[in-house]
C-alpha positions in Angstrom: 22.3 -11.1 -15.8 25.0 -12.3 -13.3 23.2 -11.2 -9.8 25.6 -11.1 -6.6 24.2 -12.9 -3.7 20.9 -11.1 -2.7 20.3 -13.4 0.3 22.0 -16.2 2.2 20.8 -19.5 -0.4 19.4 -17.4 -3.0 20.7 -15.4 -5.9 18.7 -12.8 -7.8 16.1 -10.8 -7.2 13.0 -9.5 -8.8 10.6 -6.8 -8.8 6.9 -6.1 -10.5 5.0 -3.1 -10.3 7.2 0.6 -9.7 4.0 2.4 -8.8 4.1 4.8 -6.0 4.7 2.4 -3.5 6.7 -0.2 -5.4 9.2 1.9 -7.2 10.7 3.5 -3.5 10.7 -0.5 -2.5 12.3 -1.2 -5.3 15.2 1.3 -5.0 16.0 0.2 -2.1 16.0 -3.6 -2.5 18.3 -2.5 -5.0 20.7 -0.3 -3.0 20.6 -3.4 -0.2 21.8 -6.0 -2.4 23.2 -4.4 -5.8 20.9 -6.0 -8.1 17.7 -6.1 -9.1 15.2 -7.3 -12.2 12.7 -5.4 -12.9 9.2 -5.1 -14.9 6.6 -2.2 -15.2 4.2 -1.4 -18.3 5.4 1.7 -18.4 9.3 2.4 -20.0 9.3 5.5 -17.8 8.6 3.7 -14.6 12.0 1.1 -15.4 14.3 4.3 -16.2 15.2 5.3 -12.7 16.2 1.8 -11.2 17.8 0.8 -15.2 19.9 3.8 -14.6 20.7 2.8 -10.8 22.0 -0.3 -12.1 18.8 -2.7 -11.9 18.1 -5.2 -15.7 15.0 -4.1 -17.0 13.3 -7.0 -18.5 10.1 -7.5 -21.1 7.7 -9.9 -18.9 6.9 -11.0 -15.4 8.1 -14.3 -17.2 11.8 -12.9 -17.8 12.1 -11.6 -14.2 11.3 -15.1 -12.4 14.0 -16.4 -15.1 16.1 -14.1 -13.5 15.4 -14.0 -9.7 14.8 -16.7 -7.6 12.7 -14.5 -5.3 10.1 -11.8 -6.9 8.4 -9.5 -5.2 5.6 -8.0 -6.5 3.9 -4.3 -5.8 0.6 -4.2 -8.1 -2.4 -1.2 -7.8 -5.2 -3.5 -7.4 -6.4 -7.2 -7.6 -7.5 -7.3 -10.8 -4.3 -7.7 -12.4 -2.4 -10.0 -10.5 -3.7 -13.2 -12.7 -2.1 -12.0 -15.4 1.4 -10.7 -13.7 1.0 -14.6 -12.2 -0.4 -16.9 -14.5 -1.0 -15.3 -17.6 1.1 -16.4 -20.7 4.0 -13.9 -19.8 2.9 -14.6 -16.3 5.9 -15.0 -13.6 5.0 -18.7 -13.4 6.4 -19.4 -16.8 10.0 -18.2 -15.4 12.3 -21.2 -14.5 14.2 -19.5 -11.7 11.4 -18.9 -9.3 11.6 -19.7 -6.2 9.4 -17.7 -3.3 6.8 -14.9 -4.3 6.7 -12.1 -1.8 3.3 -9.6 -3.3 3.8 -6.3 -1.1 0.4 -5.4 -2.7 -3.0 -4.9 -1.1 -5.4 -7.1 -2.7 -7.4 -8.5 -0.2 -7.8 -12.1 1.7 -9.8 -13.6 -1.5 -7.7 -13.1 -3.6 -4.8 -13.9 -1.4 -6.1 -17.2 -1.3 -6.9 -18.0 -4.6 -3.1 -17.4 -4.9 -2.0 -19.8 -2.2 -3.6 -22.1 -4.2 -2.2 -21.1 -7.4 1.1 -20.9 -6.1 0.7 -24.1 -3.6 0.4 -26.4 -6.8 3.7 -24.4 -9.4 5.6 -25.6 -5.1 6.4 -21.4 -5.0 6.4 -20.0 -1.8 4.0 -17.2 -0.7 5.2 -14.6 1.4 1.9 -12.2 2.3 3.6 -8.8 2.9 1.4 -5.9 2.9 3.0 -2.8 4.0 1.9 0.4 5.5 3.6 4.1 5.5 2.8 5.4 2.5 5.7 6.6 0.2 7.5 8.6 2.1 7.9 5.7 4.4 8.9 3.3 1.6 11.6 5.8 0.4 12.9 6.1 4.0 13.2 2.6 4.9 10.2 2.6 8.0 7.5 1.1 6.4 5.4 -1.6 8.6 4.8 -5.2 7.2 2.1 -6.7 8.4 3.4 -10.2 7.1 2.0 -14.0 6.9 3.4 -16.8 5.9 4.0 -20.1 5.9 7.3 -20.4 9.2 10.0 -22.1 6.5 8.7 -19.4 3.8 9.3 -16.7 6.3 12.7 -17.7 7.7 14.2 -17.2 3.8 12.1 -14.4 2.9 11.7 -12.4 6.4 15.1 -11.4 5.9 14.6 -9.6 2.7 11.6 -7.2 4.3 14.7 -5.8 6.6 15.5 -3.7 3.4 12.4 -1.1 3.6 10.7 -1.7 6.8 11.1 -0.2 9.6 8.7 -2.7 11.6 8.2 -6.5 10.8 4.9 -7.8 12.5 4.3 -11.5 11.6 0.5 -11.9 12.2 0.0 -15.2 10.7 1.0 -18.6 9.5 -1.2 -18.3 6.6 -0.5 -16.2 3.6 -4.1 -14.3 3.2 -3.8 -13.0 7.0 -1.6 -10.2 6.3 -3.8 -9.1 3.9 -7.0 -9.2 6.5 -5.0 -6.8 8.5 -3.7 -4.3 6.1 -7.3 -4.1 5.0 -8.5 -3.6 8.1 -5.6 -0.9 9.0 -6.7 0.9 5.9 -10.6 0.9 6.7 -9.5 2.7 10.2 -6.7 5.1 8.1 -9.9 6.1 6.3 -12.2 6.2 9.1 -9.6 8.5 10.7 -9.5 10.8 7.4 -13.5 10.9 7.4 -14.2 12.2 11.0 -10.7 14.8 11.6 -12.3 16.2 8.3 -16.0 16.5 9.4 -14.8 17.9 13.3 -12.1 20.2 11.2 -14.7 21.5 8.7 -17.4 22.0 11.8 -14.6 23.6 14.1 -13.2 26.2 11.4 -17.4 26.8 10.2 -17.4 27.8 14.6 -14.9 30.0 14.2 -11.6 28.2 15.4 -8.5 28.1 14.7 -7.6 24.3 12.6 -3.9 25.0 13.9 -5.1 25.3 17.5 -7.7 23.1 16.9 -5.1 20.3 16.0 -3.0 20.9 18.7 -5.4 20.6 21.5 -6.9 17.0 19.6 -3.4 15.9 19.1 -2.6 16.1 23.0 -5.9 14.7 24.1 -7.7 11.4 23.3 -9.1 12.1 19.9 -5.4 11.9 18.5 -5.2 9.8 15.6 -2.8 9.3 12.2 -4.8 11.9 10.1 -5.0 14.3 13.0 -1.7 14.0 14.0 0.6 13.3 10.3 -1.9 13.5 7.4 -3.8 17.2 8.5 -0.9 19.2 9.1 0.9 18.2 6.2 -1.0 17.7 3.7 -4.3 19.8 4.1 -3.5 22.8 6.4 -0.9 23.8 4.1 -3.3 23.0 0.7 -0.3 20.6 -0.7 -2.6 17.1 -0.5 0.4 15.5 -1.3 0.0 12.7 1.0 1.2 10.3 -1.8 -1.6 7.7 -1.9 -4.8 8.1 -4.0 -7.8 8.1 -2.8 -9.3 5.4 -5.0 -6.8 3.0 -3.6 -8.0 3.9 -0.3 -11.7 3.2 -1.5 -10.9 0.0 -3.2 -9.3 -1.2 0.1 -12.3 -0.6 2.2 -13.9 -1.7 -0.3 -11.9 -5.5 0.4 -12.4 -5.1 4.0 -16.0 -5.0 3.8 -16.6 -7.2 1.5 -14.7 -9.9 3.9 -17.0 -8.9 6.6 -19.7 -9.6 4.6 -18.1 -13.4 3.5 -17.4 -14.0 7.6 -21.3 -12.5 8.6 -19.9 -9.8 10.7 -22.0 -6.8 10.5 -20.2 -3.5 10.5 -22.2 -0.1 10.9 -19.8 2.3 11.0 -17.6 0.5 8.7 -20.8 0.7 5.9 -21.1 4.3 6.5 -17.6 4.7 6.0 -17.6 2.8 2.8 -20.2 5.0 1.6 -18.2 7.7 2.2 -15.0 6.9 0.0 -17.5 5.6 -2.5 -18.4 9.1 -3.4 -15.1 10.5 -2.8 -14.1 7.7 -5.6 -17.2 9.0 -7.7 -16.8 12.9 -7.1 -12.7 12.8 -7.7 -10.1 12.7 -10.4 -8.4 9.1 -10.4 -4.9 10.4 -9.3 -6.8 12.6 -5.8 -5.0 12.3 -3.2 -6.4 10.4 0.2 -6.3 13.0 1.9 -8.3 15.1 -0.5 -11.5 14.2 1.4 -11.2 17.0 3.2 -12.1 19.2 0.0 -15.2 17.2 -0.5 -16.3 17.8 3.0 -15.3 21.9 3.0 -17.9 21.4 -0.1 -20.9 20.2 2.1 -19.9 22.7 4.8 -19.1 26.0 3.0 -15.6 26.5 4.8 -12.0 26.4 3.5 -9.6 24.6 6.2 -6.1 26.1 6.2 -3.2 27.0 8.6 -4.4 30.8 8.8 -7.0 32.6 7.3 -9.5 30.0 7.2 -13.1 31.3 5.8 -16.5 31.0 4.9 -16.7 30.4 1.3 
């Protein structure tokens, strides 16, 4: 591989993970510089960017031989040890220079690689990201970032590729991750209650259109209300693009580090045992906003742009 110049001081670039989220990324970290390494476990997932002109390579290993700066874009915590540290893992490339994990995995496990990466001398950029996929494909996606200020300064720059927003809430890698977390325990908060006041406002006898309309210009307005209802369950599509176990397994981090900081949080619980049986009563791949089917269940009412019904 021969990169061009991806970034004032650095050449090549790198990419793990081309999942929902980290494929879109990818593609366009790739259209912004005109090269790109690559790694999935799945052939399929490399295709796309191999045929845009990205290197597809066998190992996290071979992309940090190729790219100075990785980023990486992985489902859950579990596997970043091995994508990191493993015997194919990224720190047995010789080119790496700054790791910048897009992922959600949670403050834990953010620090646990701070100290991992602290002692290989990488850098750690923290970048969570928020928007879903049709963000990421568009370019508008937020970064909630943190990271050390002379890791940022290179890195930052890079983010300018897919985000539309660049918040730096921290000096610490680890603190981005506390905030996407937290983001994502109010995204789902936001998808439990607009589905409990939809289903108890169509079982009434209104209108969800109407409904929508009238909560979307008053003060119970919020992201599921105002994006993720008429989109995606109104019209029946649930094609939000983000699945609702991902959605419980981030809850899932952000109550478990209230629980490590002794901050009690009692609608936060109930919320988490909310998406815990969405995760138990739905197929793997549901979409987030597929809650609302769960909760039609329990009330015996279909909600849809017209013709909503009892069951």
């Amino acid at each position: 591989m021969s990169p061009a110049d991806a970034s004032p001081g650095f050449t090549g670039l790198g990419f793990i993970g081309l999942g929902a989220m980290g494929a879109p990324i990818a593609r366009r970290l790739l259209a912004a510089h005109g090269q790109l390494a690559v790694f999935d476990t799945r052939a399929e997932a490399m295709r796309p960017l191999t045929e845009a002109g990205a290197v597809a390579c066998g190992s996290p290993a071979e992309v940090a031989d190729a790219a100075e700066v990785v980023f990486v874009s992985l489902p859950d915590p579990e596997a970043m040890p091995a994508v990191l540290d493993g015997p194919d893992g990224l720190l047995r490339g010789r080119a790496i220079r700054h790791l910048v994990d897009v992922s959600t995995t949670g403050p834990a496990v953010a620090a646990r690689l701070r100290e991992i990466l602290d002692a290989a001398k990488v850098g750690y950029l923290d970048a969570p990201v928020s928007g879903g996929p049709t963000g990421a494909a568009e370019g508008r996606l937020t970064v909630m970032a943190a990271a050390r200020p002379e890791v940022f300064a290179e890195t930052g720059p890079l983010l300018e590729a897919f985000a539309g927003q660049v918040v730096l809430v921290g000096d610490e890698p680890g603190q981005g991750q506390l905030v996407k977390v937290l983001n994502n325990l109010m995204s789902a908060s936001a998808l439990a209650i607009t589905a409990e006041a939809l289903a108890l406002a169509v079982k009434a006898g209104l209108d969800p259109g109407r409904f929508l309309d009238a909560v979307n210009a008053g003060s119970g307005r919020n992201t599921a209300s105002a994006d993720k209802f008429p989109r995606c369950v109104l019209p029946r599509t649930f094609d939000y693009g983000f699945r609702g176990q991902l959605m419980t397994k981030d809850v899932t981090l952000a109550l478990s580090e209230a629980a490590r900081q002794q901050v009690p949080m009692m609608v936060g619980g109930t919320v988490g045992q909310l998406w815990t049986l969405v995760g138990a009563e739905q197929d793997a791949d549901a979409d987030c906003t597929e809650i609302a089917k769960l909760v039609e269940g329990w009330a015996g009412v279909t909600i849809g742009q017209a013709g909503a019904h009892d069951r």
